[in-house]
N, C-alpha and C positions, 0 to 999 in steps of 0.2 A: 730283311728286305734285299733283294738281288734286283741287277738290271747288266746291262749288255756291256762289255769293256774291253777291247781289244789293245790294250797294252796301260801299263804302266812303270815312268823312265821316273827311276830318281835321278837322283843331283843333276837336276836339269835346272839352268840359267837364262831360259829364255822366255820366262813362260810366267814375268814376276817379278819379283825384287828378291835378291838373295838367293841363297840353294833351294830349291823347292823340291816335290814328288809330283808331277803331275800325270791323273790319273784319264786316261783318251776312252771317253765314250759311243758307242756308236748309233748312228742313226741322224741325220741332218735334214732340214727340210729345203735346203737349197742345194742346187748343180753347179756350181762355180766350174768353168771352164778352164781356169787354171789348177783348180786343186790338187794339191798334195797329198791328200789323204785319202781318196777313193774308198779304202778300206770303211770309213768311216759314212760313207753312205746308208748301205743297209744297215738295218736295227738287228739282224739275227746273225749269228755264226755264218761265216765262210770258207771258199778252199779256195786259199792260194797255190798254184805250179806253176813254177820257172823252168821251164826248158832245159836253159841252159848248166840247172844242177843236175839234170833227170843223167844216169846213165844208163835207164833204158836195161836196170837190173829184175824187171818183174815183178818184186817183191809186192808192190801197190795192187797190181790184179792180182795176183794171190789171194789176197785176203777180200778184196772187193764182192760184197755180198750181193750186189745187182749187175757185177758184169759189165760195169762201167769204164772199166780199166781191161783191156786187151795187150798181151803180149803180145810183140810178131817179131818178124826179120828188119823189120826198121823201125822196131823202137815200141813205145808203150802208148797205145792210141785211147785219149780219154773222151768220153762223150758227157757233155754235163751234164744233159737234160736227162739221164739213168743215175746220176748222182744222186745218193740218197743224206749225203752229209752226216755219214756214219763217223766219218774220221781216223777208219782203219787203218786207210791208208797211210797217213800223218804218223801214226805207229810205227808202220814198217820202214818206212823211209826213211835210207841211213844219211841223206846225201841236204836235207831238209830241201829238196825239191817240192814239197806237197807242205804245206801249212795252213793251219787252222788261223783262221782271223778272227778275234771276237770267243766269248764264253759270258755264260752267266755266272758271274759273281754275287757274296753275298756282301753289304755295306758294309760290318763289322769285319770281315776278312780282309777287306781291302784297306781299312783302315791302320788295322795292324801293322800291314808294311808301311805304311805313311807313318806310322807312330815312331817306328825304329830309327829315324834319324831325327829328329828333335833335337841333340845334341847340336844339328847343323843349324838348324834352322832360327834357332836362339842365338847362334854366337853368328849368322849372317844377314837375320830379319826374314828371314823365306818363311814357310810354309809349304802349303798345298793347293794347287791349282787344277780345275778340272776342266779340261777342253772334252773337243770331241773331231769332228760330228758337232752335235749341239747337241750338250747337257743338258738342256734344260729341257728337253722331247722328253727325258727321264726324269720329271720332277720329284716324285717320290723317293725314289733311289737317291739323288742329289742332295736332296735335305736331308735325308736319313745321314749322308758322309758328313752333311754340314756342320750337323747337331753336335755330331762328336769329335770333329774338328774342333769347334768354339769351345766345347767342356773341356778340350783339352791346353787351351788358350793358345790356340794357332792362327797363323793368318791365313785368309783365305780367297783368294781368287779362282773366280770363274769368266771363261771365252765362251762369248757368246757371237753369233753374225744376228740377232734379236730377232728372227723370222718366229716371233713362240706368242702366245697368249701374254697378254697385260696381267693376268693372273700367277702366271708363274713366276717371274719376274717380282711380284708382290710377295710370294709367299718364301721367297728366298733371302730378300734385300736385306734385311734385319740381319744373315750372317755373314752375307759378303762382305770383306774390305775392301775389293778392287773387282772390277768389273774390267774387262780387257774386251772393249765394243769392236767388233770388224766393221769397216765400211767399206762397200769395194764402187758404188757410183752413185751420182747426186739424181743423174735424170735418170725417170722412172721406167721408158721404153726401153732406153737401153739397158739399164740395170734386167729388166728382165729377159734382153735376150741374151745375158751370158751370165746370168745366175737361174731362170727359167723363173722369177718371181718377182714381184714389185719390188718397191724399198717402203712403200708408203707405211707399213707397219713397223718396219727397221725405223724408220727414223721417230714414230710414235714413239717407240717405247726407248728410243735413246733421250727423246727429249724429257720423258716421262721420269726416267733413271735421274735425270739432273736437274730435275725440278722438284726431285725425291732428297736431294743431296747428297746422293752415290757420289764415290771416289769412282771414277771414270777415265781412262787409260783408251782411247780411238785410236787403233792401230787401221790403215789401209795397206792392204796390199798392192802394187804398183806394178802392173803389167801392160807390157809394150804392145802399143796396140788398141788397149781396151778401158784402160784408165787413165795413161800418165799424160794427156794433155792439160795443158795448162788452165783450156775452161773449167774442166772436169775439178781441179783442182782452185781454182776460184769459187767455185760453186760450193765447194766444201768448207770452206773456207770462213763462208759468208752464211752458213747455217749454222757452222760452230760457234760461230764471234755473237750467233742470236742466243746461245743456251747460256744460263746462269749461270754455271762454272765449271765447261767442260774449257781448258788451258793445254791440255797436255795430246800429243799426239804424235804415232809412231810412225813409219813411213817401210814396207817392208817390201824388198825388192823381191822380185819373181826370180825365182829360179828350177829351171829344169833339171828337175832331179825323180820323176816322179813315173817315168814310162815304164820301169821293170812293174810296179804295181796298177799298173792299168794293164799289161798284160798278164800279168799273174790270176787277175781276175777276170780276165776275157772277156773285157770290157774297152772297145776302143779309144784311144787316146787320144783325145782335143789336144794338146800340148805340143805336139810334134813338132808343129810347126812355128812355134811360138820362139823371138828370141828372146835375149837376156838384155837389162837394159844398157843403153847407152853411159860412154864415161860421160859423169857429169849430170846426169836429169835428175837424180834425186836430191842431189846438192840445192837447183835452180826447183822444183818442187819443194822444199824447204824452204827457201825464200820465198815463197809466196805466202805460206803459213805465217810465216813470220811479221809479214808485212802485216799481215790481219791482226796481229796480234795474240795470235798462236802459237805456244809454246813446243814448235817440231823439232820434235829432237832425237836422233836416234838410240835413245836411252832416257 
């Protein structure tokens, strides 16, 4: 079984309890205006170019079989819409100005690497976690990692923002141990003008998760501007305190870090403008969880 995977970081700490491998899939069905991942939008291979590595040594039109890459006197002029996504380029490039995003992978291949550190994962409680994008667009492929994760008595978490079938979700839950739910807003108009989708199925299938009696881990993202009022954060509050035993909740601050990859991809960058938060808001956003009787904690 293969499906689309544009990286996988071991000993990663944040993505989980203990050291983990997590394995970033591509393809999502929400546009979140803050995101950091961009890469993880489309479902199929990409080329990323940085400019700023390019020295505009040629070598990329050299090889370019449609002509898509032009030499000249100022530099290396690409056109994308002549891109064939051959990946030559990426070859010749000493400078890693040109990059490939994303590959098909097969499940057992990728497994392998996740197997090699076990040693960590036993003497820290980690595992394997599979974000994305949203994994779970790749149901097949996902299970197939899952299956052999569990055989191999591993834990296992998957990031989901729940935009997916009540079906997937079902055909998985039996090997998740931790579900890491994104919520990024309570009301439904606005959630969809800066995710471009409702919530009304996100929060279906989160209620669904915890009335399944999922271990449930709700992390929101907290960006200035579009989340971090304090209604916004009551509202959350008071759907969480209605679920049967969702207690735990993470609070993850916005940070811009993510415009070299929205131009890489020549895809313009919502971000720009955005700031970082305020000292103090996530502290006083934690107090309100708390107050409901929510367990927020940044860990």
């Amino acid at each position: 079984m293969t499906g689309s995977v544009f990286d996988v970081q071991r000993f990663s700490i944040h993505d989980g309890p203990g050291i983990r491998t997590t394995v970033f899939m591509k393809g999502c069905s929400l546009r979140c205006q803050w995101c950091h991942n961009p890469e993880s939008f489309n479902g199929k291979a990409e080329l990323e170019y940085f400019t700023g590595k390019c020295t505009s040594c040629g070598r990329c039109a050299a090889v370019c079989p449609e002509k898509a890459m032009v030499a000249g006197p100022e530099g290396v002029r690409w056109t994308r819409e002549l891109c064939a996504l051959c990946f030559s380029c990426v070859d010749a490039c000493l400078n890693e100005a040109r990059v490939r995003v994303g590959e098909e992978k097969d499940s057992a291949d990728i497994m392998k690497t996740v197997l090699r550190d076990m040693p960590f994962y036993k003497n820290s409680g980690g595992g394997v976690t599979f974000s994305g994008g949203e994994p779970l667009l790749q149901i097949d492929f996902l299970l197939e990692m899952l299956k052999i994760a569990k055989d191999n008595g591993m834990h296992t978490v998957v990031e989901t923002a729940g935009n997916v079938s009540e079906k997937s979700f079902e055909r998985v839950i039996g090997l998740v141990d931790l579900f890491l739910f994104d919520l990024k807003l309570m009301d439904r108009e606005r959630h969809r003008t800066v995710t471009s989708v409702s919530n009304e199925r996100i929060l279906d299938n989160l209620q669904r998760l915890d009335k399944a009696g999922a271990e449930i881990l709700v992390r929101i993202p907290v960006i200035p501007g579009m989340n971090d009022d304090d209604e916004n954060m009551e509202a959350t509050a008071a759907f969480l305190t209605g679920t049967t035993s969702i207690r735990r909740v993470e609070l993850l601050p916005y940070h811009n870090m993510a415009g070299h990859k929205y131009a890489g991809l020549g895809l313009e960058n919502p971000t720009k403008d955005f700031s970082m938060l305020p000292t103090g808001k996530l502290d006083a956003l934690y107090e309100i969880l708390r107050r409901s009787g929510m367990n927020g904690s940044p860990g």
